[in-house]
N, C-alpha and C positions, 0 to 999 in steps of 0.2 A: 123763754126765760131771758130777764134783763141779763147787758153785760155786766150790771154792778153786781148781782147775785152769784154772776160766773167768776167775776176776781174775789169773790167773799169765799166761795167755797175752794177757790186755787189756793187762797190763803190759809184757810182752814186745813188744805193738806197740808202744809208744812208742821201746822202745830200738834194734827192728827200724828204724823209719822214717828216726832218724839216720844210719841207716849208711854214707848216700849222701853223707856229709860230703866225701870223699875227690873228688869234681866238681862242690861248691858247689850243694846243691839249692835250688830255688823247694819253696816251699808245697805247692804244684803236684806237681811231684815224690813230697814225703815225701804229700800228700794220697793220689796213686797206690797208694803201694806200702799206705799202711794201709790203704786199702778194700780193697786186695786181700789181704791178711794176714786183716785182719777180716774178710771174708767165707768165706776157708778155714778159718780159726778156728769161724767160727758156724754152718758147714756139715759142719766134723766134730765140734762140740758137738751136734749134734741141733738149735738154734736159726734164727731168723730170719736167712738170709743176708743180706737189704737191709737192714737192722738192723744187722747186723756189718758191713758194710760202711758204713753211714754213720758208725758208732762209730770203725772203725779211718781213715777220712779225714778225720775229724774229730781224732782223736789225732795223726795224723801232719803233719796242716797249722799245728797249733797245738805241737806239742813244743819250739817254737823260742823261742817266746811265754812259756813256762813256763819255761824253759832247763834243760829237759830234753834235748836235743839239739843245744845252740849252735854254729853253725860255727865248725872253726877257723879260727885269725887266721895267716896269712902274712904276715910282715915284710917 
């Protein structure tokens, strides 16, 4: 697998982890689902799945931080 395929779908975590907007996630949450993204990521790149897995929980708990992923605001 290209490296360019590998930063498309790193990137793809970030926007994957958001998506739980829609039931107000914890950290916790988006932390979840990226290590899980990130380790089928790194497991069908041929790479370190606990590798990809700490990358994509780490992406996903911090996307909010960046505001990458901000939840939305109810009025």
């Amino acid at each position: 697998m290209s490296k360019k395929l590998v930063l498309a779908l790193g990137l793809g975590l970030f926007g994957l982890a958001g998506c739980t907007q829609g039931i107000n996630p914890t950290d916790m949450d988006r932390g979840l689902i990226g290590a899980g993204v990130g380790a089928t990521a790194a497991y069908v790149g041929g790479h370190n799945v606990a590798k990809g897995a700490a990358i994509g929980a780490a992406a996903g708990a911090l996307c909010d931080d960046v505001r990458l992923c901000e939840p939305t605001r109810r009025y």
